[in-house]
C-alpha atoms as a printed R data frame, in Angstrom:
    type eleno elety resid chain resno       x       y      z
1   ATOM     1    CA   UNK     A     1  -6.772 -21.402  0.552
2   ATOM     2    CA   UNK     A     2  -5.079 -18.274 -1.029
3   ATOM     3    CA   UNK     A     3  -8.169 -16.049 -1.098
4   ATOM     4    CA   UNK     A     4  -7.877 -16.174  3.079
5   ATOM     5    CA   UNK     A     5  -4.929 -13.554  2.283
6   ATOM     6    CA   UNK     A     6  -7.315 -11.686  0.701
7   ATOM     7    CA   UNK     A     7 -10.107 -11.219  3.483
8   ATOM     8    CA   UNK     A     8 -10.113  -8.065  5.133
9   ATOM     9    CA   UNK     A     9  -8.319  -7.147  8.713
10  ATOM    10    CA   UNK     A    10 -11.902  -7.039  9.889
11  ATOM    11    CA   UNK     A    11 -13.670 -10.017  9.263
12  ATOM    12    CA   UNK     A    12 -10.590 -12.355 10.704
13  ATOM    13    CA   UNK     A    13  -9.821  -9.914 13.864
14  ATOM    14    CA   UNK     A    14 -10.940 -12.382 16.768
15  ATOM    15    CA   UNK     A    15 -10.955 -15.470 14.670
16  ATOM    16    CA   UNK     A    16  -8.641 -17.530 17.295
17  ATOM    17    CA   UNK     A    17 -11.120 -16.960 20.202
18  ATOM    18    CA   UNK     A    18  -7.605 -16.726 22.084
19  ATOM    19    CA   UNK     A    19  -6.699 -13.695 23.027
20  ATOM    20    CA   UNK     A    20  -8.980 -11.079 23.721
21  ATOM    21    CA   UNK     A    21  -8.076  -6.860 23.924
22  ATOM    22    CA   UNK     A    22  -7.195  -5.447 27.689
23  ATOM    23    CA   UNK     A    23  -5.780  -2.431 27.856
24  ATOM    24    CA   UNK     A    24  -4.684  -0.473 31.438
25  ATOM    25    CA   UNK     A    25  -3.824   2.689 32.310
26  ATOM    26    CA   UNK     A    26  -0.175   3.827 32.216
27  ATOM    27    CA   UNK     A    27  -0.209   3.708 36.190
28  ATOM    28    CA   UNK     A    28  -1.082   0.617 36.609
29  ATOM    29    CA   UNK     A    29   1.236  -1.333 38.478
30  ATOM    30    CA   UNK     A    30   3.343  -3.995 36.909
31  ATOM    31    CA   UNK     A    31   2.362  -6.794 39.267
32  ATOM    32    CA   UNK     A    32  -1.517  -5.453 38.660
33  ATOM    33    CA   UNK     A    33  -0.624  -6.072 34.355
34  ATOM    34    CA   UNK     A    34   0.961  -9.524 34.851
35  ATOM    35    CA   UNK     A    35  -2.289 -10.758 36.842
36  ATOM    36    CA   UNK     A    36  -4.424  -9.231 34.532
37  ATOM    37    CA   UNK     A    37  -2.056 -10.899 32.046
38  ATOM    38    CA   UNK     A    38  -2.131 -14.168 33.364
39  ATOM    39    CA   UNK     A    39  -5.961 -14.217 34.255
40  ATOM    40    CA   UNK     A    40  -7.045 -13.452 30.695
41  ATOM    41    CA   UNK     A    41  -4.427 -15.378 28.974
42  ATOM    42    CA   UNK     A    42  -2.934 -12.674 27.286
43  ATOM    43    CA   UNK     A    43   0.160 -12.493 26.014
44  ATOM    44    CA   UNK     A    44   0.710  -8.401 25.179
45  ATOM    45    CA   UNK     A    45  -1.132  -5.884 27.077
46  ATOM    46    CA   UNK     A    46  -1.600  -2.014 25.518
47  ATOM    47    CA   UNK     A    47  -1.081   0.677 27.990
48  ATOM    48    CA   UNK     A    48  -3.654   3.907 27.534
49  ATOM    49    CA   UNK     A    49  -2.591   7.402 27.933
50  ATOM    50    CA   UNK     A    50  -4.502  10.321 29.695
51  ATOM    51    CA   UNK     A    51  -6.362  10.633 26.533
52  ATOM    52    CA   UNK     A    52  -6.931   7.260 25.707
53  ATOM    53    CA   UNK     A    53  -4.647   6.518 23.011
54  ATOM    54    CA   UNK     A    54  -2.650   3.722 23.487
55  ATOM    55    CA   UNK     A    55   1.380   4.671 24.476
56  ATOM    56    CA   UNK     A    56   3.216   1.382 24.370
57  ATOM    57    CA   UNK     A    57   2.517  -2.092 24.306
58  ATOM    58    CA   UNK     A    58   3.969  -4.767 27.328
59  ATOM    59    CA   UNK     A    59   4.394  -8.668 25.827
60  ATOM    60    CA   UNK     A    60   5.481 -11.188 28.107
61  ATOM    61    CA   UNK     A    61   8.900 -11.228 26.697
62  ATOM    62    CA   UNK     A    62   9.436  -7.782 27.383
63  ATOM    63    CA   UNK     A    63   8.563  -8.561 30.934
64  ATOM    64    CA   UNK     A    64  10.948 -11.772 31.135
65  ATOM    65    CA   UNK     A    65  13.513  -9.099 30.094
66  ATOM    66    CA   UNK     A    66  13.196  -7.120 33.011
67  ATOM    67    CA   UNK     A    67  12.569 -10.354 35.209
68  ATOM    68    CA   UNK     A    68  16.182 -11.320 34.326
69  ATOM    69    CA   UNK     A    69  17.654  -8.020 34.910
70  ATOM    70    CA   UNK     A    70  16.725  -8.318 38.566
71  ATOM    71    CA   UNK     A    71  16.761 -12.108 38.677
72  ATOM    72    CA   UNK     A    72  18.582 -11.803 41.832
73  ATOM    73    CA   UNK     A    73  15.555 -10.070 43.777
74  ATOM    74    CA   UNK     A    74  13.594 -13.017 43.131
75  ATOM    75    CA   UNK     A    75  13.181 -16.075 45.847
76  ATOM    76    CA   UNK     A    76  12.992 -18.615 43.340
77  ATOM    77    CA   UNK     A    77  15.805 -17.882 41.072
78  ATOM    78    CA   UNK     A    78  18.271 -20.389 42.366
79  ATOM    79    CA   UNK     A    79  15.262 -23.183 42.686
80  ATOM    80    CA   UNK     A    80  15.462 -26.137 40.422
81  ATOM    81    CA   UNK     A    81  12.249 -26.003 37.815
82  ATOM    82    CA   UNK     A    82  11.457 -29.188 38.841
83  ATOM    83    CA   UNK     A    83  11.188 -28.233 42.698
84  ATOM    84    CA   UNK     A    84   8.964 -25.532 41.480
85  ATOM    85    CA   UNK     A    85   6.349 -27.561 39.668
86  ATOM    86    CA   UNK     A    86   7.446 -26.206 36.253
87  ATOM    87    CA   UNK     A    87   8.513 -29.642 34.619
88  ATOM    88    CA   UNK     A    88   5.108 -31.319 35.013
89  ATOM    89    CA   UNK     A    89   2.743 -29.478 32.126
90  ATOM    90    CA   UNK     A    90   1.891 -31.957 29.069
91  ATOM    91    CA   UNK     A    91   4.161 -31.376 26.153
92  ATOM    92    CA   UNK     A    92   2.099 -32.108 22.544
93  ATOM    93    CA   UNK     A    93   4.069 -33.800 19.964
94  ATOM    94    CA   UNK     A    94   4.550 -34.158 16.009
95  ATOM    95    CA   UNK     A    95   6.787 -36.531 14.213
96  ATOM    96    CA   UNK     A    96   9.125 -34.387 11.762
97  ATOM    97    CA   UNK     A    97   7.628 -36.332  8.795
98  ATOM    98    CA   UNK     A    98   4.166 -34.998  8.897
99  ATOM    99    CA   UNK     A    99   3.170 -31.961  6.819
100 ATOM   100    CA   UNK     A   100   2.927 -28.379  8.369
101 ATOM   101    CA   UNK     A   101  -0.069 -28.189  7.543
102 ATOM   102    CA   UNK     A   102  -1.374 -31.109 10.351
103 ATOM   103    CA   UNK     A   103   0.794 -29.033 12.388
104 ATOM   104    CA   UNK     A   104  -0.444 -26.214 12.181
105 ATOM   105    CA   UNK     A   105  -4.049 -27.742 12.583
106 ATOM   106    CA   UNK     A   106  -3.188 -29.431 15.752
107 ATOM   107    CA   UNK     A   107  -1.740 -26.497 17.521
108 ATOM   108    CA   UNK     A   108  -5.471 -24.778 16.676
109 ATOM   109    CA   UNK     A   109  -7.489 -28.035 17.749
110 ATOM   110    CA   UNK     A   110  -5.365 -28.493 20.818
111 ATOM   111    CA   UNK     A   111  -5.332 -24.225 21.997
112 ATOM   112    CA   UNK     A   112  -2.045 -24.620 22.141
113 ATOM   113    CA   UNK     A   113   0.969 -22.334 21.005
114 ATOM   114    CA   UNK     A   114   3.438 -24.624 19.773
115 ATOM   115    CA   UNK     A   115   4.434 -28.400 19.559
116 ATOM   116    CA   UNK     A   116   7.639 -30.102 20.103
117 ATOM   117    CA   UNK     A   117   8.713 -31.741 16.695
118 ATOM   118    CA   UNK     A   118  10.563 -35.317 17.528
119 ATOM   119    CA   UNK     A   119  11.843 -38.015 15.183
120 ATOM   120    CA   UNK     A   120  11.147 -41.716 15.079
121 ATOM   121    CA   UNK     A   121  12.652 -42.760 18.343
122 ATOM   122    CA   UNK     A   122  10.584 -39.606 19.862
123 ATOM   123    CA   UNK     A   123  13.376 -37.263 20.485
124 ATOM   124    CA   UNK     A   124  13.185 -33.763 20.239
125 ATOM   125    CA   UNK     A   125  14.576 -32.001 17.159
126 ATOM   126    CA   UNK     A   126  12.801 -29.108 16.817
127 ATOM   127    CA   UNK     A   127   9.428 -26.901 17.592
128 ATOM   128    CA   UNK     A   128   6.540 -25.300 15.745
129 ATOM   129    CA   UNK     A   129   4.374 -22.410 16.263
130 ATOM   130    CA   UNK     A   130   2.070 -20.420 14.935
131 ATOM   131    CA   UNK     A   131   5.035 -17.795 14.190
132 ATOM   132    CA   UNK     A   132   6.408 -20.172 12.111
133 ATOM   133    CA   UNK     A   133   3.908 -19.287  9.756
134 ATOM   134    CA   UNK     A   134   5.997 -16.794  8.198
135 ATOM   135    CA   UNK     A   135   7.544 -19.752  5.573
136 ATOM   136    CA   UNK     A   136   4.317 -18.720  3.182
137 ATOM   137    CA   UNK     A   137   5.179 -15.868  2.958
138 ATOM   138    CA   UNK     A   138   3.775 -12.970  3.723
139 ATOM   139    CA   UNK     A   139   0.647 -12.698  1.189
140 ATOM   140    CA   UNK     A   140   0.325 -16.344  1.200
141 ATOM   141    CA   UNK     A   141   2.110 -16.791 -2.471
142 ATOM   142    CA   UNK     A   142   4.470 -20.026 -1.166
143 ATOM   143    CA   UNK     A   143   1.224 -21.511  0.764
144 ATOM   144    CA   UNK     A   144   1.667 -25.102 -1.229
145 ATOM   145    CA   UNK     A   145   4.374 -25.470  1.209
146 ATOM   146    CA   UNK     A   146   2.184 -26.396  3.642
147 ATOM   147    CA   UNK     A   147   2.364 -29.914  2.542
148 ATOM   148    CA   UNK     A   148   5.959 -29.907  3.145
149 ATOM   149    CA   UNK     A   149   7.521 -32.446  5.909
150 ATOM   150    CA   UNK     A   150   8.354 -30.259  8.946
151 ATOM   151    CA   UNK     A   151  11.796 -31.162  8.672
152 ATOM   152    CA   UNK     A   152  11.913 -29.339  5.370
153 ATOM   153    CA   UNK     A   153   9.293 -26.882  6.053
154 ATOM   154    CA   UNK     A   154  11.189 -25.489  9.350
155 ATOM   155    CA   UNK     A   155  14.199 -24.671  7.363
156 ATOM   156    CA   UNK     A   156  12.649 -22.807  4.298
157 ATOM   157    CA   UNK     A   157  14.437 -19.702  6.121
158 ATOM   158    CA   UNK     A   158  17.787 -21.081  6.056
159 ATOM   159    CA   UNK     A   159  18.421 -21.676  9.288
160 ATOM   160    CA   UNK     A   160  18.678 -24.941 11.163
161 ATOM   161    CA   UNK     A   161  15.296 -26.537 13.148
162 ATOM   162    CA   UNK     A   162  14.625 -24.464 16.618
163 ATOM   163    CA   UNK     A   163  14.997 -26.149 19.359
164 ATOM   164    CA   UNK     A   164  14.945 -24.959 22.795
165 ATOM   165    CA   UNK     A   165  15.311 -27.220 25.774
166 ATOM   166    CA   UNK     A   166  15.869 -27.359 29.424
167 ATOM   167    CA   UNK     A   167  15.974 -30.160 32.178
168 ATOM   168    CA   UNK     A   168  14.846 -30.969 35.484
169 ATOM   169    CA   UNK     A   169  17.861 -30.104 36.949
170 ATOM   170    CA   UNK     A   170  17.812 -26.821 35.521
171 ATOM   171    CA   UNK     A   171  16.803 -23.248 37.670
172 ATOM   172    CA   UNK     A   172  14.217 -20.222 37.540
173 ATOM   173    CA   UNK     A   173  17.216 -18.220 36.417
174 ATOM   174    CA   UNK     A   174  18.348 -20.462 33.812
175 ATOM   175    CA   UNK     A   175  14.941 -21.018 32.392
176 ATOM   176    CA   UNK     A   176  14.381 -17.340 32.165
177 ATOM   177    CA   UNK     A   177  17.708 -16.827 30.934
178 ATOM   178    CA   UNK     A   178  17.671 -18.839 27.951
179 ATOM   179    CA   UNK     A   179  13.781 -17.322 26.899
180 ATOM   180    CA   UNK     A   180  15.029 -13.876 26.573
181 ATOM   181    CA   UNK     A   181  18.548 -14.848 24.884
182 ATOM   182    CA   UNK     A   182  16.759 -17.156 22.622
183 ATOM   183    CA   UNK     A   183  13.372 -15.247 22.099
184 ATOM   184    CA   UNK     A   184  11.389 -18.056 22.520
185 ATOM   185    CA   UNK     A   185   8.022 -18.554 24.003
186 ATOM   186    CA   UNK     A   186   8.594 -21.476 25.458
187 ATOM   187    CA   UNK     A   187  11.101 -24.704 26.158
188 ATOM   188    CA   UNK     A   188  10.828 -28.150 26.418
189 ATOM   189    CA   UNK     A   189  11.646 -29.837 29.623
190 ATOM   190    CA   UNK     A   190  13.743 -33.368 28.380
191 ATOM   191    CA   UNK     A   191  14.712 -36.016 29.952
192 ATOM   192    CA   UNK     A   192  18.667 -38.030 29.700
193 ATOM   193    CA   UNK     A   193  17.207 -39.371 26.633
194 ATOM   194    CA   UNK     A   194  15.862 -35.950 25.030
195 ATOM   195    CA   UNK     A   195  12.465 -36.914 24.782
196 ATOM   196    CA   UNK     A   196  10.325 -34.183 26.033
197 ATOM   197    CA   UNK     A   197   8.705 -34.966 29.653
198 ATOM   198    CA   UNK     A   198   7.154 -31.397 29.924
199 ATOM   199    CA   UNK     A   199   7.007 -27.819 28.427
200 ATOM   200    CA   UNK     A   200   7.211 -24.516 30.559
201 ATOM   201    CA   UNK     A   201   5.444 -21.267 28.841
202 ATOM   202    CA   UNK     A   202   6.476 -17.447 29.721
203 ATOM   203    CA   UNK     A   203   3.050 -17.704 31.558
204 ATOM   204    CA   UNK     A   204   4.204 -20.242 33.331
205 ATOM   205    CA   UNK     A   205   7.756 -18.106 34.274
206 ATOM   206    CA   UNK     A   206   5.706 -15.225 35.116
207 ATOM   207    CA   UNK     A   207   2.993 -16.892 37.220
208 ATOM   208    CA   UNK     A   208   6.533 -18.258 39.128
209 ATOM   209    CA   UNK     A   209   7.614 -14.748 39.708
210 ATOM   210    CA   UNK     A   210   4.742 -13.550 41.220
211 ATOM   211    CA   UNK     A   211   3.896 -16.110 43.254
């Protein structure tokens, strides 16, 4: 497994099938990016010069930053997620007792970007995503821990298991609020018993905002 840190840039670039290269022109208009965004399924965007070099790069997050600096512009920002059909996408599960590794494999065989990790009685206690790859290391030389439980495996970095939730009850501004001051992708939509009911993406925010 170790000689995959050894492959070239090249011959892995495109490997997920995900997310494929979109650039626009540095007049485009940000309502213009986010559908382009959201209609490819990317999550960063470059942004080409006169000359065709690339200036800057806009992510999602950077986006939900500005979305929060104007929240109050925004129709839905007061509106409960659930009356705006954010609390009803399928959340994927993994008990914190199986091994990254299944993890990580499920988040690939699903096409999904991250799973919400629950104990025995299925309530949430933390996430995983592919970012989370980072507990290798960065050349791969810790990759036997891989076959570690996720419980262990999550907090290799020292600190405790990530976990970012919301519920029902909970508004637009809230939601968007608690993406950019936790830097997460995504939360988890739980119910009185903190078992996850839903998930809500930063596609899912932005497709919201420019409804």
């Amino acid at each position: 497994m170790q000689k995959r840190f050894n492959q070239p840039c090249e011959e892995i670039i495109g490997a997920s099938k995900r997310e494929a290269y979109h650039p626009v022109e540095a007049q485009t208009p940000l309502s213009q990016l986010i559908e382009i965004m959201l209609r490819n399924k990317c999550h960063r965007m470059p942004v080409l010069g006169d000359g065709g070099d690339i200036q800057t790069v806009v992510t999602q997050s950077k986006i939900l930053q500005l979305i929060l600096e104007n929240i109050n512009l925004f129709t839905c920002a007061h509106k409960t997620i659930n009356s705006l059909g954010l609390a009803i996408k399928e959340v994927h599960t993994i008990n914190n007792d199986s091994a990254a590794l299944r993890a990580f494999h499920s988040i690939i065989k699903l096409k999904v970007s991250g799973l919400a990790v629950v104990n025995e009685q299925k309530i949430i206690i933390g996430n995983i995503s592919a970012s989370d790859l980072k507990n290798i290391g960065t050349g791969g030389e810790s990759v036997g821990r891989l076959l570690l439980p996720l419980d262990q495996f999550l907090q290799l970095d020292g600190n405790p298991m990530p976990l970012h939730s919301v519920t029902k009850d909970d508004t637009f501004a809230q939601v968007v609020e608690k993406c950019v001051h936790t830097k997460s992708h995504r939360v988890f939509v739980v119910g009185s018993n903190c078992v996850p009911e839903g998930v809500i993406s930063l596609s899912d925010i932005l497709r919201t905002a420019v409804a």
